[in-house]
C-alpha positions, 0 to 999 in steps of 0.5 A: 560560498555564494548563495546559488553554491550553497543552494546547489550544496543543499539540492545535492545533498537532498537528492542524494539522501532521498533514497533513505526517505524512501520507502521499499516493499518490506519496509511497507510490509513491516508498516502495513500491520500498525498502518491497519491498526491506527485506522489508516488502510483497509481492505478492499473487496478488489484485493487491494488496499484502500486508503482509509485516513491518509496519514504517515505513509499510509499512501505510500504503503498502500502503492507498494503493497498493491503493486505487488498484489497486483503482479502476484495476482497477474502471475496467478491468474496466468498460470490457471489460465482464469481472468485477472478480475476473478483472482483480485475478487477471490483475493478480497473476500478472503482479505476481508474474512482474516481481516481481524476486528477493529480494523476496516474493511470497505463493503459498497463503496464504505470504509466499515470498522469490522 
C-alpha cells in the first residue's frame, strides 16, 4: 500500500471513530460532578458554567450543559412571559446557594472556592 493509500486509510478510520471521542449531553452530565469536584468548572451568577481550569473535558462538559441550560432557560422564560436575562440571573443564584463547599463559584468577575 502507497503512502497516500494508507494515509487516506488512517484519515478514514479516524473520521469514522470520532463520534466515540465525542462527548454528548449525559456524558457531560455524568463528568459534570467529578469536573466541579477537581476544581475544573464552576458556577456563574448567569446560570451557567465557567471554566475554571481548562482540564480533560471540562471545556467540553461546560458547552453542552450550558447549551441545554440556555434552551431550557429560553423554554422557561417564554412560557412565563419574563426576560431570559431574568431566569439565567434566578438560575445562578440558586446554583450558587446548592453549590456545595469546596467547590467554586465566581462572584465579581472570581473564580472563589466556596
Amino acid at each position: 500500500m502507497n503512502f497516500y493509500r494508507r494515509g487516506a486509510l488512517l484519515l478514514l478510520t479516524l473520521c469514522l471513530s470520532a463520534p466515540v471521542w465525542a462527548l454528548d449531553l449525559s456524558g457531560a452530565m455524568a463528568a459534570l460532578g467529578d469536573a466541579k469536584a477537581a476544581g475544573q468548572l464552576g458556577e456563574q451568577p448567569d446560570g451557567y458554567l465557567g471554566v475554571v481550569r481548562a482540564e480533560g473535558q471540562a471545556e467540553d462538559i461546560a458547552r453542552l450543559i450550558n447549551r441545554a441550560r440556555r434552551a431550557e432557560y429560553q423554554r422557561v422564560a417564554q412560557s412565563n412571559k419574563i426576560k431570559l436575562a431574568d431566569v439565567e440571573a434566578i438560575a445562578g443564584k440558586k446554583a450558587i446557594e446548592k453549590t456545595p463547599s469546596g467547590q467554586f463559584i465566581q462572584l465579581d468577575g472570581r473564580w472563589l472556592r466556596k
